[in-house]
Each structure stands twice: as structure tokens, then as C-alpha cells.
C-alpha positions as a Markdown table, in Angstrom:
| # | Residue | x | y | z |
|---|---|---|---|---|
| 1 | Unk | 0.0 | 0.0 | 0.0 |
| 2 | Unk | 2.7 | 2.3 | 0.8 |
| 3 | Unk | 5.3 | 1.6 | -2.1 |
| 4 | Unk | 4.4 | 4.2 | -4.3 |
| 5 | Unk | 3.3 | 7.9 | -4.6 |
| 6 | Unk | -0.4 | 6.8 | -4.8 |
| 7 | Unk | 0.0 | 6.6 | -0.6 |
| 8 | Unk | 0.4 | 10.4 | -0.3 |
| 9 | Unk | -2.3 | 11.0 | -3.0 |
| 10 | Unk | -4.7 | 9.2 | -1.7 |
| 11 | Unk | -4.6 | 10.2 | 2.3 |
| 12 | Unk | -4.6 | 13.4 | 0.8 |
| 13 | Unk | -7.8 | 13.1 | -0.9 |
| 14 | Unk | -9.5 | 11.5 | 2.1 |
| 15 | Unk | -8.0 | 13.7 | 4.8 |
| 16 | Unk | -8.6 | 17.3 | 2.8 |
| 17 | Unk | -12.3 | 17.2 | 2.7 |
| 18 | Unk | -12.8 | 16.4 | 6.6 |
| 19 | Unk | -10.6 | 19.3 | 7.7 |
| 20 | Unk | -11.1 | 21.2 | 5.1 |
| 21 | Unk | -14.7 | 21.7 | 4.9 |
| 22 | Unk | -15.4 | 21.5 | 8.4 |
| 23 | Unk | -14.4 | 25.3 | 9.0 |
| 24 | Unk | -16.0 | 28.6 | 8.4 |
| 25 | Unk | -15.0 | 31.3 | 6.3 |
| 26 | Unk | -14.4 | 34.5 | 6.4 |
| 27 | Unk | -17.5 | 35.6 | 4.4 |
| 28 | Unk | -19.4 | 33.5 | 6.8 |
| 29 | Unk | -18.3 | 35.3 | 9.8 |
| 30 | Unk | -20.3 | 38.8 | 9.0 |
| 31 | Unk | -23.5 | 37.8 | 11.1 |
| 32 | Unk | -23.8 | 36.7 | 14.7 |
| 33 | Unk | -25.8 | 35.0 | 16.9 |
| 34 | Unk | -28.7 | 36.3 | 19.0 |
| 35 | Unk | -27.2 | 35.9 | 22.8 |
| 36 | Unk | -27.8 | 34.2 | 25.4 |
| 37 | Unk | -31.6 | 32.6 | 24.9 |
| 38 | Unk | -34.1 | 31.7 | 27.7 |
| 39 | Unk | -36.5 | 29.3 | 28.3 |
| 40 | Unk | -39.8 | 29.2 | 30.4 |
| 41 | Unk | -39.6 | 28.5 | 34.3 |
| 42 | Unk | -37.4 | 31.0 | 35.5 |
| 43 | Unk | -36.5 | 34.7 | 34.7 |
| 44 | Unk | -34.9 | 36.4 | 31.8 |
| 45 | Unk | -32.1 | 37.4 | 33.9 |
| 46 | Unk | -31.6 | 34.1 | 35.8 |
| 47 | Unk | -32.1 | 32.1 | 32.9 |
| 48 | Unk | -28.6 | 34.3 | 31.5 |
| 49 | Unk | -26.8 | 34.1 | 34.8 |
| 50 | Unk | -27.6 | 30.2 | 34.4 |
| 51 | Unk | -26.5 | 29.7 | 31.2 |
| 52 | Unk | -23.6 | 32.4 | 31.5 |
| 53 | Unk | -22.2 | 30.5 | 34.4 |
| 54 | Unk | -22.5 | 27.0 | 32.0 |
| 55 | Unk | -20.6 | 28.3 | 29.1 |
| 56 | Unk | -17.8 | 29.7 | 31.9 |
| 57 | Unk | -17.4 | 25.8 | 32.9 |
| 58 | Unk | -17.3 | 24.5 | 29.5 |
| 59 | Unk | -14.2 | 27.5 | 28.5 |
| 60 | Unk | -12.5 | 26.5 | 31.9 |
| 61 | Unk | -12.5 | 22.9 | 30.7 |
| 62 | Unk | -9.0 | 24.0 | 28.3 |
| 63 | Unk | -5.8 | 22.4 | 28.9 |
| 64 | Unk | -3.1 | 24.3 | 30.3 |
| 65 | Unk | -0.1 | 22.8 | 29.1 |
| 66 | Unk | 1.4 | 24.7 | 25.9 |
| 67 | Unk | 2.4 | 20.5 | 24.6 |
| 68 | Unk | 0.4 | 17.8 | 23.8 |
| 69 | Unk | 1.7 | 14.5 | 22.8 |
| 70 | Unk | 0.3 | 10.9 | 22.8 |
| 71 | Unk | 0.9 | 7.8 | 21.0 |
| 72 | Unk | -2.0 | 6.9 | 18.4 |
| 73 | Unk | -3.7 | 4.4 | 16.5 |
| 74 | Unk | -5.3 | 6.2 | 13.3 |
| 75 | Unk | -8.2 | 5.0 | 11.4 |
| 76 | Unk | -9.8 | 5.9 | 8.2 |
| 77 | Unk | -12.8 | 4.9 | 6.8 |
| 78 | Unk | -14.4 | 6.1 | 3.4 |
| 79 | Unk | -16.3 | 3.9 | 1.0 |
| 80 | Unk | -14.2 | 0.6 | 0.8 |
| 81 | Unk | -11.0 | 2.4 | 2.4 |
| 82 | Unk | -10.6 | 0.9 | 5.8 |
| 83 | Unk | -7.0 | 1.0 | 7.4 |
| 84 | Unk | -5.6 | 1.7 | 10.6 |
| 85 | Unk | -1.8 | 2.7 | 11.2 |
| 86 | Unk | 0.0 | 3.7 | 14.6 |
| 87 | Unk | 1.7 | 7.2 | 14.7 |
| 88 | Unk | 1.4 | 10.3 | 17.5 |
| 89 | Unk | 0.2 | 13.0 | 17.8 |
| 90 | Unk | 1.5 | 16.6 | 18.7 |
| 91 | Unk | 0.7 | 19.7 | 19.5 |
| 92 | Unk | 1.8 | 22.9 | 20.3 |
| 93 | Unk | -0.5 | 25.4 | 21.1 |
| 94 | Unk | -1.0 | 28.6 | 18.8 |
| 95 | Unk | 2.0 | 26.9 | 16.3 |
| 96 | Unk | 1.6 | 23.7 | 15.3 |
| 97 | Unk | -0.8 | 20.8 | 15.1 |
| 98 | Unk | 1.3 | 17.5 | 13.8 |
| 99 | Unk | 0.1 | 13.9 | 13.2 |
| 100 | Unk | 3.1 | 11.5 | 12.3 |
| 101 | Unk | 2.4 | 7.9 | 11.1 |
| 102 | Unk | 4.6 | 4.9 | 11.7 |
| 103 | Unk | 3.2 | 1.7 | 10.5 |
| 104 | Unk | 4.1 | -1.3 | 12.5 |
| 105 | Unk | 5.6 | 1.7 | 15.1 |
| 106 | Unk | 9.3 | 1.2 | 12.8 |
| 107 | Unk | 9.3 | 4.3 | 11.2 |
| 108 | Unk | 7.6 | 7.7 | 10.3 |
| 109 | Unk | 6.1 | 6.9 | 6.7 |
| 110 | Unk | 3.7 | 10.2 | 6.5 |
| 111 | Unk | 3.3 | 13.6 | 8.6 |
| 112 | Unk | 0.1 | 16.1 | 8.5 |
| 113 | Unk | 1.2 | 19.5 | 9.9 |
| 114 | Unk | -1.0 | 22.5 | 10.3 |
| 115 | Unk | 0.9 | 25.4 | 11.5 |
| 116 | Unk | -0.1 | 29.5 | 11.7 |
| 117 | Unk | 0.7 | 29.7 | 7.8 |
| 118 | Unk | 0.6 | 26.9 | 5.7 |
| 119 | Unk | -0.1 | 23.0 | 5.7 |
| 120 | Unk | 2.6 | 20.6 | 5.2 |
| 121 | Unk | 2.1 | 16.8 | 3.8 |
| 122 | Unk | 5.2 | 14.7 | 3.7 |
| 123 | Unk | 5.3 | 11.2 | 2.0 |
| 124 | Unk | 8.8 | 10.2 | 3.5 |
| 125 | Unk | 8.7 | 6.5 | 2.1 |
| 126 | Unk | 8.9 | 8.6 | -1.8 |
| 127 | Unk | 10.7 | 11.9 | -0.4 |
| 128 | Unk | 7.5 | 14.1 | -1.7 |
| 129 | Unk | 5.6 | 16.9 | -0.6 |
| 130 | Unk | 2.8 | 18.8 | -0.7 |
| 131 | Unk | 2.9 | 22.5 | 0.9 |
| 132 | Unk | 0.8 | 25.5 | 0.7 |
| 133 | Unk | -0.5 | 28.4 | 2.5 |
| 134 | Unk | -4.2 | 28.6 | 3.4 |
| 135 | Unk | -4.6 | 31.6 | 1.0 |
| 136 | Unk | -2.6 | 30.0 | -1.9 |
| 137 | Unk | -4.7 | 27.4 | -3.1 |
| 138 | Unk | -8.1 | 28.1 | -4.2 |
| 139 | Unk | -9.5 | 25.3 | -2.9 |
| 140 | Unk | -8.3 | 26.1 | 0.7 |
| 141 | Unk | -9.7 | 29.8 | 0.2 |
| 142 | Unk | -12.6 | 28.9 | -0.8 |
| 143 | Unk | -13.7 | 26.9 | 2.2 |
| 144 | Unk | -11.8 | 28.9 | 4.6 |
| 145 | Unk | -9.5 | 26.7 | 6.5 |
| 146 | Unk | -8.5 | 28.4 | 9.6 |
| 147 | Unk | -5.7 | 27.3 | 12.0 |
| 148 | Unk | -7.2 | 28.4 | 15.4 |
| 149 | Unk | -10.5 | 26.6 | 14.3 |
| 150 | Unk | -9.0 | 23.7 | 13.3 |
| 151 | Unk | -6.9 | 23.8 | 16.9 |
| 152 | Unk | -9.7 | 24.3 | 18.9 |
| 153 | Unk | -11.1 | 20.7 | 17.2 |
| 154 | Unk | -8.2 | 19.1 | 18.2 |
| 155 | Unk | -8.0 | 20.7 | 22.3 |
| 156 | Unk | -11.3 | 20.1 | 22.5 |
| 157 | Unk | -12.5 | 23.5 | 23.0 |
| 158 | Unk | -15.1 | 26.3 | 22.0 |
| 159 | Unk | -14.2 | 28.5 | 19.0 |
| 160 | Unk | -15.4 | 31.6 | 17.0 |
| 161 | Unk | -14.3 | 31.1 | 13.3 |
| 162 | Unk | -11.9 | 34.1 | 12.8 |
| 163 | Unk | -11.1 | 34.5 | 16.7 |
| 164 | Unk | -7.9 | 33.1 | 18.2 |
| 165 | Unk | -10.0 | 31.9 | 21.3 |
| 166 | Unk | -13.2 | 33.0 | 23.2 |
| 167 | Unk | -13.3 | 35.7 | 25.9 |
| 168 | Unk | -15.7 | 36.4 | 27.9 |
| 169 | Unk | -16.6 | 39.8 | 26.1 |
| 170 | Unk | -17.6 | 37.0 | 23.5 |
| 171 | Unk | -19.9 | 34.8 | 25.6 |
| 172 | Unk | -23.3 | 36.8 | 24.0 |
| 173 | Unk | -22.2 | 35.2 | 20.7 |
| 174 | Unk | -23.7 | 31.5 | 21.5 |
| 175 | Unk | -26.5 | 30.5 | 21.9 |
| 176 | Unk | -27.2 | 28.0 | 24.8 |
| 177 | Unk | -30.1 | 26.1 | 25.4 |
| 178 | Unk | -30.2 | 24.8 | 29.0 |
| 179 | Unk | -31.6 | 20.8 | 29.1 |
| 180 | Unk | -31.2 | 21.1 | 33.2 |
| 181 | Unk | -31.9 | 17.3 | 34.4 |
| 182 | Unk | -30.3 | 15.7 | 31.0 |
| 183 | Unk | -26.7 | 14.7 | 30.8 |
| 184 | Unk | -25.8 | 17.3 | 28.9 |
| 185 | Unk | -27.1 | 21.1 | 27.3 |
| 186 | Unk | -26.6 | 22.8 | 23.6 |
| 187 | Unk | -24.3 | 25.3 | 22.8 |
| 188 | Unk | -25.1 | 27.1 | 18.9 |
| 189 | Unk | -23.3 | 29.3 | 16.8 |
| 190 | Unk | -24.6 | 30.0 | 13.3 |
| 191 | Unk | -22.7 | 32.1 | 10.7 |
| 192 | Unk | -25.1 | 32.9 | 7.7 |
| 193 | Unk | -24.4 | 29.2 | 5.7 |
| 194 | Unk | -22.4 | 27.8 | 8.5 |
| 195 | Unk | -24.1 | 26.0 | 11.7 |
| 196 | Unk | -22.3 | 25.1 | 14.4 |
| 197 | Unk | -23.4 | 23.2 | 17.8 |
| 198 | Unk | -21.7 | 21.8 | 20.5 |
| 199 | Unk | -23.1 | 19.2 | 22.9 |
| 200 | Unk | -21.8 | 19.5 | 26.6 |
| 201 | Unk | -22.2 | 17.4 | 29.7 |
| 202 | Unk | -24.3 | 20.0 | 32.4 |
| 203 | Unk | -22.0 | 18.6 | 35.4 |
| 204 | Unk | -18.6 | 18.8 | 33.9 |
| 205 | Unk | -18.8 | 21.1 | 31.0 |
| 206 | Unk | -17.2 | 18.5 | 28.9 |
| 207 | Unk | -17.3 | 18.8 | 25.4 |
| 208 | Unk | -18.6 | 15.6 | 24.3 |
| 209 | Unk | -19.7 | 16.5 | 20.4 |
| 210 | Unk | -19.6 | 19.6 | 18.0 |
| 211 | Unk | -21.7 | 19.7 | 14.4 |
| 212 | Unk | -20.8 | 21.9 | 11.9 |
| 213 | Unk | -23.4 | 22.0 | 8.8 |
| 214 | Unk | -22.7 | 24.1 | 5.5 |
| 215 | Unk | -25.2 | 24.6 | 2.7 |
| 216 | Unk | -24.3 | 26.4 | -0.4 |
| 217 | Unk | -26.3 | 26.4 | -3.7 |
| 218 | Unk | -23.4 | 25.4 | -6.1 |
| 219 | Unk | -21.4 | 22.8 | -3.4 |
| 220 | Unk | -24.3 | 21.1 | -2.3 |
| 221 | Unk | -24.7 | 20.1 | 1.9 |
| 222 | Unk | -22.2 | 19.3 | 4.1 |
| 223 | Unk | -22.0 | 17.9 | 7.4 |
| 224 | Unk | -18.9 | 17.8 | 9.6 |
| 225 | Unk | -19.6 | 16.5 | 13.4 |
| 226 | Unk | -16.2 | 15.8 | 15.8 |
| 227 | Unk | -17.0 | 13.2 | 18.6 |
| 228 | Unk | -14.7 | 13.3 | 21.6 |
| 229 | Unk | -14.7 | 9.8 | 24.3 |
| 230 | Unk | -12.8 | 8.5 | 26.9 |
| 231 | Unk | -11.2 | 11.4 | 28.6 |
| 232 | Unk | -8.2 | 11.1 | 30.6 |
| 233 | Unk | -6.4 | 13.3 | 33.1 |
| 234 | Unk | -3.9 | 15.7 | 31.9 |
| 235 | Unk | -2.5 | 17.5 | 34.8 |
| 236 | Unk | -5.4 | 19.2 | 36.9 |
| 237 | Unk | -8.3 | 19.1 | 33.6 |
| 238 | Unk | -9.3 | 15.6 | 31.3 |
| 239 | Unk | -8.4 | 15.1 | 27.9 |
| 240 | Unk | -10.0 | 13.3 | 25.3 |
| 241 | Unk | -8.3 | 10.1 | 24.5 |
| 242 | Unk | -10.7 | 9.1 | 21.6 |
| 243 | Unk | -11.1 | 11.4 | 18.3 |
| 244 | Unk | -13.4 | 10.6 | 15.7 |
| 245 | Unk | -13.9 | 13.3 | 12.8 |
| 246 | Unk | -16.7 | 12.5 | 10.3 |
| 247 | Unk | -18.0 | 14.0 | 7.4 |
| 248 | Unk | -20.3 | 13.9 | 4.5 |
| 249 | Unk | -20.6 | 16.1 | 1.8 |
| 250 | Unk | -21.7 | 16.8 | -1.5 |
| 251 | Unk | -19.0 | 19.1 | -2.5 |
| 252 | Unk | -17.1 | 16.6 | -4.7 |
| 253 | Unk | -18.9 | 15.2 | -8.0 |
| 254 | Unk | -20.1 | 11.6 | -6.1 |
| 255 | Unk | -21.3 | 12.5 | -2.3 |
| 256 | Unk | -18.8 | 10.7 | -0.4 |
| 257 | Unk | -18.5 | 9.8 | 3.4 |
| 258 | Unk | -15.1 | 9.8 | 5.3 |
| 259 | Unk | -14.5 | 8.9 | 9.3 |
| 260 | Unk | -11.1 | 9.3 | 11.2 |
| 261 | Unk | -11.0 | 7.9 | 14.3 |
| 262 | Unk | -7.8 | 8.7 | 16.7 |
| 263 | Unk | -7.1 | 6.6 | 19.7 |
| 264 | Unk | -4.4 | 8.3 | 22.3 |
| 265 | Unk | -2.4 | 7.4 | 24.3 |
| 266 | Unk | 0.4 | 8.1 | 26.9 |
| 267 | Unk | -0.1 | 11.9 | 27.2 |
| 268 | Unk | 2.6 | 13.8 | 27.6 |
| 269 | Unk | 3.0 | 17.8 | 27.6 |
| 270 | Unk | 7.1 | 17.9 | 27.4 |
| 271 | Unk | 8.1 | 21.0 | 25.0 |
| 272 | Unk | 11.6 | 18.8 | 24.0 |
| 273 | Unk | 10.4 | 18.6 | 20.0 |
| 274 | Unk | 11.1 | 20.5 | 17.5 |
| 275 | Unk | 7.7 | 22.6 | 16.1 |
| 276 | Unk | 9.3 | 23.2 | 12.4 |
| 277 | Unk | 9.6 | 20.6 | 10.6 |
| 278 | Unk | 12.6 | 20.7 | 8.2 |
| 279 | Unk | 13.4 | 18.6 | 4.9 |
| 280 | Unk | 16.2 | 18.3 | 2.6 |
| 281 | Unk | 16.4 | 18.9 | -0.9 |
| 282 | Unk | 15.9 | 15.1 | -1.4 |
| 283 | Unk | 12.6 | 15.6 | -1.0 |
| 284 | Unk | 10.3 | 16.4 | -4.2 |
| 285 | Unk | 7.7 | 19.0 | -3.8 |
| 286 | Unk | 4.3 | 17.4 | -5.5 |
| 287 | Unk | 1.8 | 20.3 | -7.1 |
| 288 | Unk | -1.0 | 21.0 | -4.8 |
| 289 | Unk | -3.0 | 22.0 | -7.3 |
| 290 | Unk | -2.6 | 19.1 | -9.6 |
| 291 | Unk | -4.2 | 16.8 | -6.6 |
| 292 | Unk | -7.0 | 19.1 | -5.7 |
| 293 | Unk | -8.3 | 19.2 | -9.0 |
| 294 | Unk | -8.0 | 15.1 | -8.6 |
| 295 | Unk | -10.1 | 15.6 | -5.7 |
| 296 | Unk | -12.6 | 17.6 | -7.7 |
| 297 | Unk | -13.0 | 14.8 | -10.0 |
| 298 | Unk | -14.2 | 12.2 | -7.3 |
């Protein structure tokens, strides 16, 4: 599977559109969302204090270590595609977000990186490459990708596409609706053709799910949701130890369906790894563009 070029291709072309299309853009970010709402059985203003104090827990919920690494077991799923290879993952908060796969744990065959300014695929079994800044390829543009968006999927946390992270000032944005005696409550966002929800458990503030919809007239319906499981500690908060990224979408010619599922473990926040990843001029850079418009043709 992984003795020719057709190994970078095609976890491009399966990882792209999850990540890809599961963030805002910036022409999507003009309207807001009503506030704070209330329900029946208790006042406006305690109804807000309520659901105030809810969102509070759920933002208080972030790591604070600046590193994140764990071992993982990575698992994609779309249409007859089913494969799962070990790797890790790391993290470095506000620079990098790196997933590094090592079949049979021997050694690193791919890396995904996501920095501030561009996205970086390496296919080190072939010594190719795939690199390009969010703005440089159209199909990136277009459908927004944005780094602190994309972060806040992988820590876990709340996000307002465009925003580095959510202050309080920015609370009035969501929209929560209290479900008190459930397991958990609803937090919205919607952004003209963008939808957003999270699902949080009402004793912990624990973000269990988030949905993100799009609807466009020319791309057709997508559906992004992120599914988190099996928290473990991580110094004084809980981190989740199972990932699992779906998406379906109607963006490409033939609707497609695509699942990654990342199993962690043995957290560790050390800062002794290098963010940047270098390579040498052995290394052949593959044209973007020539494998989006591959994508396209799905």
C-alpha cells in the first residue's frame, strides 16, 4: 500500500475534505448570533446568569499545558477504504498541530502539519511533498480553512471562526439552550451558511460532540460533526483520548462519506520537540493544485 506515490495522493484526498470543509470562512463570519436565549420557568435574567455560568465551565475545561503529545492508532474509513496505522500526535498550542504515522511503530512513513501559515504533507517513504498556505490554493480559500478553528477541534475547545479563542466579552455570541436534568445542554453558533453546535455534559462542561453543517447552492450540503470519548487526566483538567472526525458532503462530484478515528495514548505535555519541521532537498515538492483538481474529480 505504501510503495508508491499513490500513498500520499490518496490520504490526501481522504483527509482534505474532513478538515477542510469543516471550517467557516471569512464571508461567513459577517452575522452573529442572537445571545444568550431563555427558556420558560425562570427569569430572563436568571435564565442568562444560568447559562452564563454554564458556558464559563465549559471554556474553563481548556488544557493548560502549551504541549500535547500521545501515541496513536489512526483509522480511516471512506467507502471501501478501511485501514488503521499507529503514529502520534503533537501539539503545540498557537504553532503547530502534527500527526506523524509509523506503520508497524518502525518508522515515520507520512506527517500532516497545520501550523499559523501553511499545511505541510510529507510522504517520506517517496521523499515528496505537498505545501501551501491557506490563501494559496483556491480550494483552501474557498472553504476557509482556519488554524485556530482547526486547533480548537483538536484541544477540545469552543471557537469563534476568525477569533484566536473566546473571551468572555464574547460569551453573548452563543446561543445555549439549557436541558437542566439531561446529561448534557446545547451550545449554537450559526454564521449565515455555516451552523455550528456543541453538545456539553451539564455537570462537567465536557465537550462531548460539535456539528458543523454548510449549505451552499453550487457545493451542495455538508455535514462535519467531531465526537470526543474516553477522557483522561492531563495534569489538573481531562483530555479526550478518543477522536473521531466525520464528514459527509456533497462538494465533490459523487457524495462521499469519510471517518477518522484517533485513539491516544500516553499523554505527555514535554516541549523537548522541534515545532518546524525541516526537509532536505531530497525531498520532491508534488503540485498542490494538480491533486485538488484530482479531488474535484471524485
Amino acid at each position: 500500500m505504501m510503495r508508491n506515490r499513490s500513498f500520499l495522493l490518496r490520504l490526501f484526498l481522504l483527509i482534505v475534505p474532513v478538515i477542510v470543509i469543516s471550517c467557516g470562512t471569512k464571508k461567513q463570519m459577517v452575522s452573529g448570533g442572537s445571545g444568550i436565549s431563555s427558556t420558560a420557568g425562570a427569569s430572563d435574567k436568571e435564565m442568562a446568569r444560568r447559562q452564563t455560568v454554564f458556558l464559563q465551565r465549559v471554556i474553563d475545561n481548556a488544557a493548560y499545558s502549551k504541549n500535547i503529545s500521545a501515541k496513536m492508532s489512526f483509522r480511516i474509513l471512506s467507502g471501501g477504504t478501511d485501514f488503521t496505522i499507529s503514529g502520534q500526535l503533537r501539539m503545540r498550542k498557537d504553532e503547530v498541530i502534527r500527526i506523524q504515522l509509523t506503520p508497524m511503530g518502525l518508522m515515520e512513513a507520512f506527517r500532516l502539519e497545520f501550523t499559523k501559515d501553511h499545511v505541510l504533507i510529507v510522504d517520506r517513504l517517496n521523499r515528496e511533498y505537498v505545501k501551501a498556505g491557506y490563501q494559496d490554493v483556491s480550494f483552501l480559500k474557498q472553504n476557509g480553512l482556519d488554524f485556530y478553528t482547526l486547533q480548537a477541534l483538536f484541544w477540545n475547545e469552543l471557537f469563534i471562526p476568525g477569533e484566536k479563542r473566546v473571551v468572555d466579552s464574547s460569551l453573548k455570541t452563543f446561543e445555549v439552550q439549557l436541558k437542566e436534568g439531561a446529561l448534557c445542554s446545547e451550545i449554537g453558533l450559526p454564521r449565515d451558511k455555516m451552523s455550528y453546535q456543541w453538545t456539553a455534559e451539564n455537570a462537567t462542561g465536557l465537550i462531548r460532540k460539535v456539528d458543523i453543517s454548510y449549505s451552499s447552492n453550487t457545493h451542495g450540503t455538508t455535514h462535519a460533526s467531531c465526537v470526543y470519548d474516553a477522557f483522561k487526566p492531563l495534569g489538573s483538567k481531562k483530555f479526550p483520548a478518543d477522536i473521531t472526525m466525520n464528514i459527509s458532503t456533497q462538494a465533490t462530484k459523487k457524495a462521499r462519506n469519510v471517518s477518522i478515528n484517533m485513539q491516544l495514548d500516553r499523554f505527555e505535555t514535554s516541549a523537548d520537540w522541534t515545532a518546524e519541521t525541516q526537509l532536505s532537498g531530497k525531498y520532491r515538492q508534488v503540485d498542490v493544485q494538480e491533486v485538488l483538481n484530482r479531488l474535484s474529480q471524485l
